[in-house]
C-alpha positions in Angstrom: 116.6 112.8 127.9 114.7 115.2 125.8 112.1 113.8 123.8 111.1 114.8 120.0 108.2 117.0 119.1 105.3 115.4 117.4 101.7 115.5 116.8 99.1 114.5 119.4 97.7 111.7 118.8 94.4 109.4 119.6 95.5 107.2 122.7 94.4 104.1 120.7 95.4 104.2 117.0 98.1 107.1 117.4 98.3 108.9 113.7 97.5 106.2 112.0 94.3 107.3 110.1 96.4 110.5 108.9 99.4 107.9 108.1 97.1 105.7 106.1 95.0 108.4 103.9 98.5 109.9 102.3 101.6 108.4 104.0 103.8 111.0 101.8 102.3 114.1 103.1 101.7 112.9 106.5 105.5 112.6 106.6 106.2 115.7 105.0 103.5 117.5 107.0 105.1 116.7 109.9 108.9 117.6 108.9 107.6 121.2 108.1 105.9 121.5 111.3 108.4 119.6 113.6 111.8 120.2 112.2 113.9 117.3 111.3 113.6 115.3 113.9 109.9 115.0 115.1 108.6 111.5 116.5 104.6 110.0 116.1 102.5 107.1 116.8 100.7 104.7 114.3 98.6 102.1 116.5 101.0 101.6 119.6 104.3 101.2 118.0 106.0 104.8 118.4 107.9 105.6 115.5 111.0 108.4 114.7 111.3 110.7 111.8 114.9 111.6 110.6 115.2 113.8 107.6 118.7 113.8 106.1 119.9 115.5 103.4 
């Protein structure tokens, strides 16, 4: 199984400060540099991104 592209993230919190200061451009952030379909972590909980259009 190929896995998504995402940020690295801290191995304790994931993205979650980033999430939390501007959930908005966080996500958008990460579907201009990922693509579509990029995954990312907020605490331990890994989470999916889908963009549709």
């Amino acid at each position: 199984m190929i896995r998504s592209p995402g940020p690295k993230a801290h191995p304790l919190h994931g993205s979650w400060p980033e999430f939390r200061a501007d959930p908005l451009a966080f996500l958008l952030d990460g579907t201009l540099a990922y693509g579509d379909f990029y995954r990312f972590r907020l605490g331990l909980k890994r989470w999916q991104e889908t963009r549709c259009s």
